[in-house]
N, C-alpha and C positions, 0 to 999 in steps of 0.2 A: 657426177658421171654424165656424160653427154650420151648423146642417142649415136653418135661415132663411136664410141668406146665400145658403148652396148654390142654394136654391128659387129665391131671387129671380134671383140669376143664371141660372138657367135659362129664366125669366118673359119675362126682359129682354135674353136673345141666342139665346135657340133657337125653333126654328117646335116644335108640338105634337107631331110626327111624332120632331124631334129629343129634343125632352124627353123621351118614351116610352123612346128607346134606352137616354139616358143613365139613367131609370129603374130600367131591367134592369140597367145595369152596376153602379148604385151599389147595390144588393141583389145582385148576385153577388160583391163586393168586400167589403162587410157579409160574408158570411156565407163568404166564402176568405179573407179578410185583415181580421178582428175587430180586431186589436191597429192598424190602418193609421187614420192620420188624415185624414180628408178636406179638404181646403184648396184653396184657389186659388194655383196659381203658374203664371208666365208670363201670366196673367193667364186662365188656366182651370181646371176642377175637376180637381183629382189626388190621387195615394195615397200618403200618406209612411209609412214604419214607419223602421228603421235609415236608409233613403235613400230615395231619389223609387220607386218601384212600377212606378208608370203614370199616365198624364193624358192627357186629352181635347182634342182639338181638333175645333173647328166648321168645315166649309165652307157652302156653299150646298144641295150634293146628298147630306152623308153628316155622320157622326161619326165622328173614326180615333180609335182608342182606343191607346197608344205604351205601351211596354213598357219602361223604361229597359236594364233588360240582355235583351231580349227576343233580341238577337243569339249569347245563350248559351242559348237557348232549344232540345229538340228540338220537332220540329214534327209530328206526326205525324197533326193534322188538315189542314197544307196550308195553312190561313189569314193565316200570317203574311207581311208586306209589309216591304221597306225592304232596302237595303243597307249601311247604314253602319257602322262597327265597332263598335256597341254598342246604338244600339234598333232595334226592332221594332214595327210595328203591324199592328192589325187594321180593314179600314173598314164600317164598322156602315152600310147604307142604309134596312133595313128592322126596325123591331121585331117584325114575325112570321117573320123569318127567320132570326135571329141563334140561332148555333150556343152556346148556353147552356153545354155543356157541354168544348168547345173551350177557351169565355173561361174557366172552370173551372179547365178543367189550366192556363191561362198565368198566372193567377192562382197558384196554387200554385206555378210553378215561380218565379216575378216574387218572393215570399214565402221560398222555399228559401234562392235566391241572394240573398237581403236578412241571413239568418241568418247565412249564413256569414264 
């Protein structure tokens, strides 16, 4: 998947507001998860390095950003969502409000548990 691809799929299923977010993510993912390929699967933008990372889903009011082993995550900014035995997400509403540094550490920890 090229960073074209990426683009146009965001052109062509997100409103401007959404595109910003996913903006910030894919530069905060760039720059925690260097070695991670960005690609579409399930049919949205996500993070592969050893196994899936994380990936993006669109509603109408938000972006969740999913965590695949997010559920072996510690949490100690609080943001994470979901019950299920294995992801985790975060829902992104606003691009001036997103905790930069939160998605940070889950990136790195989403990265750790890929290594091992």
């Amino acid at each position: 998947m090229t960073d074209n691809e990426i683009d146009e799929y965001m052109k062509a299923y997100l409103p401007p507001r959404h595109q910003e977010i996913v903006t910030i993510v894919r530069t905060l993912m760039s720059q925690e998860a260097p070695q991670a390929e960005e690609t579409i699967s399930r049919g949205s933008p996500a993070w592969k390095a050893g196994k899936l990372l994380a990936i993006i889903s669109r509603s109408k009011t938000q972006i969740t950003l999913a965590f695949a082993r997010g559920a072996e995550f510690t949490d100690p900014h609080g943001l994470l969502g979901g019950i299920g035995k294995t992801t985790r997400h975060v829902r992104l509403k606003d691009p001036d409000t997103i905790d930069t540094e939160a998605i940070r550490d889950y990136i790195r920890q989403a990265v750790a548990l890929d290594r091992e």
